[in-house]
Backbone as a ProteinNet text record, in pm:
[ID]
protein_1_A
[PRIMARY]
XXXXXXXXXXXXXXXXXXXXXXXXXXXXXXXXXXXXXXXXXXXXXXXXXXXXXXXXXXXXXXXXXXXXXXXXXXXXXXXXXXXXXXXXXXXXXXXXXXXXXXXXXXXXXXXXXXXXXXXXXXXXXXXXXXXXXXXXXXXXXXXXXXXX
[TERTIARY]
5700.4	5658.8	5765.8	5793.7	5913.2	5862.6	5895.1	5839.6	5933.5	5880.6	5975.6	6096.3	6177.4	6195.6	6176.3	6094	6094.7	6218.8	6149.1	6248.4	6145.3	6201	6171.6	6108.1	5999.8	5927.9	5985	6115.4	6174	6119.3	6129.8	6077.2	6078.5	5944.9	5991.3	6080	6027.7	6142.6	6186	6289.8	6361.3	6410.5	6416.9	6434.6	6287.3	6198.9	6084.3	5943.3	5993.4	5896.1	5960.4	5924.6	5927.1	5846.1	5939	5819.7	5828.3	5667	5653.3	5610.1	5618	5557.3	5460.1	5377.3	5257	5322.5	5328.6	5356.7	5234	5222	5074.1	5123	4987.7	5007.7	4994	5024.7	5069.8	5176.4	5178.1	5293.2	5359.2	5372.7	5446.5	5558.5	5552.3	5650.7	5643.8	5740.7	5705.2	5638.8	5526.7	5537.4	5443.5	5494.4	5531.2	5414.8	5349.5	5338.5	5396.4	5422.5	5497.8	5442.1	5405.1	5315.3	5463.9	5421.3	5509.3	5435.6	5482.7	5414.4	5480.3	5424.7	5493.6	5570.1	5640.9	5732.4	5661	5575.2	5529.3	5376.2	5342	5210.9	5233.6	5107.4	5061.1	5116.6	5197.4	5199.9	5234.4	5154.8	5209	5219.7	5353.4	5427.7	5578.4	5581.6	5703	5829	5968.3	6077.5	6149.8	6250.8	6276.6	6425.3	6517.7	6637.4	6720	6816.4	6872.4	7023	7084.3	7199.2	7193.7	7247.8	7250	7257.5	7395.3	7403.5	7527.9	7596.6	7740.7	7730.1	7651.5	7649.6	7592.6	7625.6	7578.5	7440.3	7394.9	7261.7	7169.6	7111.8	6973	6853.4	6761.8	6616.8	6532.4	6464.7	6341.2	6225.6	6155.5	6026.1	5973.5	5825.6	5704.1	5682.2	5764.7	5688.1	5586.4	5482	5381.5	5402.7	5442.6	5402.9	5509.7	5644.4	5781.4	5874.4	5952.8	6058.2	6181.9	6206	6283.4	6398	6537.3	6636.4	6647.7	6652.3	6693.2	6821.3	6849.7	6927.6	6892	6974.2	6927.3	6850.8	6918.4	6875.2	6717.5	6755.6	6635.1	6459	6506.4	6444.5	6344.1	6449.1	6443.7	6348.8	6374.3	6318.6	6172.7	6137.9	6028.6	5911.6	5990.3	5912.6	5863.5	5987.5	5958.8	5824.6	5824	5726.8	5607.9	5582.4	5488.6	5384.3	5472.1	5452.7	5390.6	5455.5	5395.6	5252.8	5267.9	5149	5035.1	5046.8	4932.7	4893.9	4968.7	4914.2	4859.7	4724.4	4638.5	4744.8	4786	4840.5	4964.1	5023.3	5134.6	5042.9	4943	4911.3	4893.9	4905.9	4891.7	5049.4	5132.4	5233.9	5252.9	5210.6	5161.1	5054.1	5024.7	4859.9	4718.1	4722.1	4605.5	4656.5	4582.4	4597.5	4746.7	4753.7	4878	4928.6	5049.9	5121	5199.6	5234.2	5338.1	5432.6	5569.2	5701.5	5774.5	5862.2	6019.3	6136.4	6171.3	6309.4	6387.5	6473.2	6568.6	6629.7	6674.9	6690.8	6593.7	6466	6384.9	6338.2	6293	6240.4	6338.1	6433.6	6543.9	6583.7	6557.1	6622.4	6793.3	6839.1	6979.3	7078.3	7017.5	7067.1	7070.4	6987.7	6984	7046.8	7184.4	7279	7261.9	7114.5	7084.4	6999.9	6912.7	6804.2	6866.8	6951.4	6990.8	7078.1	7164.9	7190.9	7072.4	7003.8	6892.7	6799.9	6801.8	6736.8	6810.8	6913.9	6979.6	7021.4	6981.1	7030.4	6914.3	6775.6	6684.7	6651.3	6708.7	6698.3	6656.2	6756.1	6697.6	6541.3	6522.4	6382.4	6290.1	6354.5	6225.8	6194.9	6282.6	6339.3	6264.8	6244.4	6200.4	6027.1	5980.1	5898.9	5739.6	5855.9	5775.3	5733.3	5610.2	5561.1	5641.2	5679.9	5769.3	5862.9	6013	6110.3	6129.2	6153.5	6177.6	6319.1	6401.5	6536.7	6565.2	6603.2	6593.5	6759.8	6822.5	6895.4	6976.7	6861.8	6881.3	6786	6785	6740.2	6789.5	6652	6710.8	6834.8	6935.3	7032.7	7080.6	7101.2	7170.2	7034.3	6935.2	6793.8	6807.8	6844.6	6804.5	6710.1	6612.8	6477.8	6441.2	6583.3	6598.1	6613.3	6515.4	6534.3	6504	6419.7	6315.7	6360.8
-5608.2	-5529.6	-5423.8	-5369	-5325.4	-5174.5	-5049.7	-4955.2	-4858.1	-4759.6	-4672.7	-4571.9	-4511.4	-4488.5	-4304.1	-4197.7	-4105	-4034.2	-3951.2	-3783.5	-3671.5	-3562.3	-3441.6	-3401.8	-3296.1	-3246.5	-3074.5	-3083.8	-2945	-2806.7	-2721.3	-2623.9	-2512.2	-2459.7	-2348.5	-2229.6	-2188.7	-2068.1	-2122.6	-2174.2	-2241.5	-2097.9	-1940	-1893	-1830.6	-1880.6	-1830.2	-1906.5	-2097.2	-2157.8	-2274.8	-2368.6	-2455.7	-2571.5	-2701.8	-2815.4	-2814.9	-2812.9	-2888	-3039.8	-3088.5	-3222.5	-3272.8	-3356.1	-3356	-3490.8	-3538.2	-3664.6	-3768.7	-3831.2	-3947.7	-4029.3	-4031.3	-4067	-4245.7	-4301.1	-4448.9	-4490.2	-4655.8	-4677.4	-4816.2	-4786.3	-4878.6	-4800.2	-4780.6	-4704.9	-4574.3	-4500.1	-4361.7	-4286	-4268.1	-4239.7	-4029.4	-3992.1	-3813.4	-3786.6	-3714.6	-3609.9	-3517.2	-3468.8	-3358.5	-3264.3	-3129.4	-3071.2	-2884.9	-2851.9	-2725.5	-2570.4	-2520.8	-2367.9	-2257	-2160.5	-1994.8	-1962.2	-1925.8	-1856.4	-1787	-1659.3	-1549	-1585	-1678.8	-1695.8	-1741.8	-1693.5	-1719.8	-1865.3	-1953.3	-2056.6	-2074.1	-2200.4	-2244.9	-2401.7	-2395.5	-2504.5	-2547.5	-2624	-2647	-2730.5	-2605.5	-2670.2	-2731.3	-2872.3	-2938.9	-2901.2	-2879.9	-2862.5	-3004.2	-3070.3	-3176.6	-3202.5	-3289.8	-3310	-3430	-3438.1	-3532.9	-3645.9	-3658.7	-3764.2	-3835.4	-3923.1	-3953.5	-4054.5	-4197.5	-4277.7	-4329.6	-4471.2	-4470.3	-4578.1	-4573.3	-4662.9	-4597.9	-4641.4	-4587.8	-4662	-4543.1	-4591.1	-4562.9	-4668.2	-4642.3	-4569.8	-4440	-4380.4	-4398.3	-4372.8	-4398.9	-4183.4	-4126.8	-4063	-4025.6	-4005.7	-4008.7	-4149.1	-4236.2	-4370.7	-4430.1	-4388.7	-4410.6	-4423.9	-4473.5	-4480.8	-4392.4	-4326.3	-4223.4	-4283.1	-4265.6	-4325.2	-4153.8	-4200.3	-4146.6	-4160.2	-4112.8	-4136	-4160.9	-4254.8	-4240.4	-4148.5	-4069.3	-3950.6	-3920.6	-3889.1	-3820.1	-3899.1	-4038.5	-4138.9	-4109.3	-4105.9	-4137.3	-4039.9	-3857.3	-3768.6	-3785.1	-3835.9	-3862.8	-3959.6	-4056	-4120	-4061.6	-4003.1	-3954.7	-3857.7	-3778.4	-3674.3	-3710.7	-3829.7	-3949.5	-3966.1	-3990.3	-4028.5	-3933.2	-3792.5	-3722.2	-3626.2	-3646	-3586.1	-3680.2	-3815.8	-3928.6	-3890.1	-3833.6	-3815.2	-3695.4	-3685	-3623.1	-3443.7	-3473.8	-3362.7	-3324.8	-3346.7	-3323.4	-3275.3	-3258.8	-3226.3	-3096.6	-2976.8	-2860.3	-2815	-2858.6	-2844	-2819.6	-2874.2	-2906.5	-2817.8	-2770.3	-2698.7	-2813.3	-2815.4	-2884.6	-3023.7	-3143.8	-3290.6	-3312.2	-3279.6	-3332.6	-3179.9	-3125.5	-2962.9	-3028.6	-2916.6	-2948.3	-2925	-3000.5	-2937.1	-2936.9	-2845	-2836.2	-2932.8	-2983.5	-3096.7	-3047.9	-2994.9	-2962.2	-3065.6	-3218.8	-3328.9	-3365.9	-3360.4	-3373.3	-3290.6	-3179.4	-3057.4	-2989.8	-3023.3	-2969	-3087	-3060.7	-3149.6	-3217.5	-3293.6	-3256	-3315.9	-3358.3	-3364.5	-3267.7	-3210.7	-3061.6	-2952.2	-2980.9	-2880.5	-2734.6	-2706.7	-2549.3	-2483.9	-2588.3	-2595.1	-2578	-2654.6	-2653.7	-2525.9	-2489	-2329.7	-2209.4	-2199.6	-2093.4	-2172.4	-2317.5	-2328.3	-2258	-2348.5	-2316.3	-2122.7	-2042.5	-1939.6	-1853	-1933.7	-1902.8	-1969.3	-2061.1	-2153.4	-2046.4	-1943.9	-1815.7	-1798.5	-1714.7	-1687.6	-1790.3	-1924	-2048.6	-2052.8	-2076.9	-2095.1	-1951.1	-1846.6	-1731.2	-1742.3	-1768.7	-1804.1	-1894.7	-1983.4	-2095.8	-2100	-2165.5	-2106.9	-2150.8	-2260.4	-2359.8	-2389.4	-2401.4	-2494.5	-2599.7	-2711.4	-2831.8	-2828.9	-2840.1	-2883.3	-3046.9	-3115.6	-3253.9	-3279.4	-3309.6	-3340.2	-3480.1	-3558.1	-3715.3	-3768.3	-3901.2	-4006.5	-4005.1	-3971.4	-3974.8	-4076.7	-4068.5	-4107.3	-4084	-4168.8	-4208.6	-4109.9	-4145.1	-4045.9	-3974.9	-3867.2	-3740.7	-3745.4	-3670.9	-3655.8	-3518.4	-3489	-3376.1	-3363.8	-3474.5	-3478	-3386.2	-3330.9	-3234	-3081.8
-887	-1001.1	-1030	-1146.1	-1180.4	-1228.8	-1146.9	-1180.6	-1259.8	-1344.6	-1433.6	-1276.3	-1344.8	-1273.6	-1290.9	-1198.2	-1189.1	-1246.4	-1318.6	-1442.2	-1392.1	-1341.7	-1366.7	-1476.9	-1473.5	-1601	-1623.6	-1703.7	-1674.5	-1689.4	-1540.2	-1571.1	-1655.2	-1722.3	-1802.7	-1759.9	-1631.1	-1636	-1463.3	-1435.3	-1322.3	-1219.1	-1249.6	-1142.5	-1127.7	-1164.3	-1111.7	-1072.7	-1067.9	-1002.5	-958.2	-846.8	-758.2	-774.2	-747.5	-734.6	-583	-569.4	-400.6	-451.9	-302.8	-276.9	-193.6	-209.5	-120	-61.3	97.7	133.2	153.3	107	129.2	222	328.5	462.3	445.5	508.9	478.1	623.5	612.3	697.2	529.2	442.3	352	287.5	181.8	100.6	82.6	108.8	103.3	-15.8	-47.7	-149.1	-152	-295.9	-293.4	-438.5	-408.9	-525.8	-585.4	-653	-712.4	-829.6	-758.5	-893	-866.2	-981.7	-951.5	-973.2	-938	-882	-906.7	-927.1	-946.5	-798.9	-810.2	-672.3	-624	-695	-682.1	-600.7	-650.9	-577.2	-429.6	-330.4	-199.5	-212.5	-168.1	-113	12.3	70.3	179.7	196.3	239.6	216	360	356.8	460.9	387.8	395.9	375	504.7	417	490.4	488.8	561.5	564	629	606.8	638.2	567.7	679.5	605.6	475.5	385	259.7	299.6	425.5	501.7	422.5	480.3	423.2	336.1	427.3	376	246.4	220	88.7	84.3	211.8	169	117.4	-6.8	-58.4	-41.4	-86.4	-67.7	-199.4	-243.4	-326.7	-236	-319	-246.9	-425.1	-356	-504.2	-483.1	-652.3	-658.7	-795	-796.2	-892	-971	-882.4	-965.6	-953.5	-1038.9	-1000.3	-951	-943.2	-841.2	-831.7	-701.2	-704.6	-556.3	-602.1	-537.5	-415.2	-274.9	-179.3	-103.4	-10.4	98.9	220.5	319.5	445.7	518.4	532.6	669.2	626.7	435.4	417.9	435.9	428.3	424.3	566.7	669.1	813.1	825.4	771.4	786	760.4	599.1	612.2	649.4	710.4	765.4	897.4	1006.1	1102.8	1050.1	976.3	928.2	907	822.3	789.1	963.6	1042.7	1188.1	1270.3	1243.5	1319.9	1234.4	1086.2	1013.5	1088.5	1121.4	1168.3	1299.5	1388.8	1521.4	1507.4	1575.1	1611.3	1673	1767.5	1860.5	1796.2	1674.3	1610.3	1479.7	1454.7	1311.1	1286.8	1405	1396.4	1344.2	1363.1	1275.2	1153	1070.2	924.4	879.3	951	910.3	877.8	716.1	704.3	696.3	644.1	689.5	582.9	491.2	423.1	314.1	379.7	353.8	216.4	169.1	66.7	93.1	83	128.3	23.4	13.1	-47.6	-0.1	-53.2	-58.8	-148.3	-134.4	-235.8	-289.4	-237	-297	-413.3	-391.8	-498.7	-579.4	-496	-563.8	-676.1	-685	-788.2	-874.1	-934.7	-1062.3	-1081.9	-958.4	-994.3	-1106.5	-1175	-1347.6	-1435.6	-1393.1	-1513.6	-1457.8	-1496	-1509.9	-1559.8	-1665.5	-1656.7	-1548.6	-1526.2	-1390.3	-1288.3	-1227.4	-1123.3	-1063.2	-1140.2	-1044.1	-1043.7	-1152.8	-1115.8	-1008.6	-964.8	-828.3	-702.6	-758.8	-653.7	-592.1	-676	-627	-544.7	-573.2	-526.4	-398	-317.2	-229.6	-110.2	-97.1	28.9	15.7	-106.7	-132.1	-97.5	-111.5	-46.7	33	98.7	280.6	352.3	305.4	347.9	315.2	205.5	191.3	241.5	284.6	360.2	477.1	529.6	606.5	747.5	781.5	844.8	766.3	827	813.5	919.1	843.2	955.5	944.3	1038	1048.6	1133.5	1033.7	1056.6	1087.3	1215.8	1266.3	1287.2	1247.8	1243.7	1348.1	1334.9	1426.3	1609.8	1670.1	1826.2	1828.2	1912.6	1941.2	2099.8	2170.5	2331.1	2378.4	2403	2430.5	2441.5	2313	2287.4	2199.7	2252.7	2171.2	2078.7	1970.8	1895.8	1737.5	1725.7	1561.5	1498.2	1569.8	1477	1531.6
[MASK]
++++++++++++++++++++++++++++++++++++++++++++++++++++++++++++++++++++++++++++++++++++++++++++++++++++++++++++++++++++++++++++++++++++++++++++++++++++

């Protein structure tokens, strides 16, 4: 089946609100909600910090219906995340059953060249904001168990 492919709904005023994302728990395709929010208001939410990652394999994720092109690592990230929102003894992490997070890969528009630096200059204020940051390191490697 051939899905549209996900556009940003540009924000009215870009240094003063945020899209989060809700992750829907699943083991198939990743798929994201995306609603957006005042800066200023009480949120709680978890940003994800990660490298972009070099390579050039991509990934289709479903968000709000559509298809939205990823990268590896980030891929990896959320699935790992996916994994541990499902276990029982990892869900106090997250707070309630499914958090909203910040992705700056998604959460920013990166086509919109007016959007995108008033995100970007606010990225501190997020990161400060939030209630958790995840720092995603990559995929265990030679058993190190430090992705997260």
């Amino acid at each position: 089946m051939c899905r549209a492919t996900f556009k940003h709904i540009p924000l009215a005023r870009p240094a003063e609100q945020i899209r989060l994302l809700k992750l829907e728990p699943g083991a198939d395709v990743i798929r994201l909600n995306i609603q957006t929010y005042e800066l200023t208001e009480y949120l709680r939410f978890v940003a994800l910090s990660y490298e972009w990652g070099h390579g050039s394999e991509i990934h289709d994720i479903i968000i709000d219906g559509e298809v939205f092109k990823i990268r590896q690592n980030l891929r990896d990230a959320l699935e790992h995340i996916r994994t541990l929102q499902a276990d029982t003894s990892s869900r106090r992490l997250f707070e309630e059953d499914s958090p909203y997070f910040w992705i700056d890969a998604i959460a920013i528009d990166q086509s919109n060249d007016t959007e995108k630096p008033h995100q970007i200059s606010i990225m501190g204020k997020i990161y400060r904001q939030a209630s958790h940051v995840i720092a995603w390191l990559g995929l265990e490697q030679n058993g190190d168990d430090s992705a997260l």
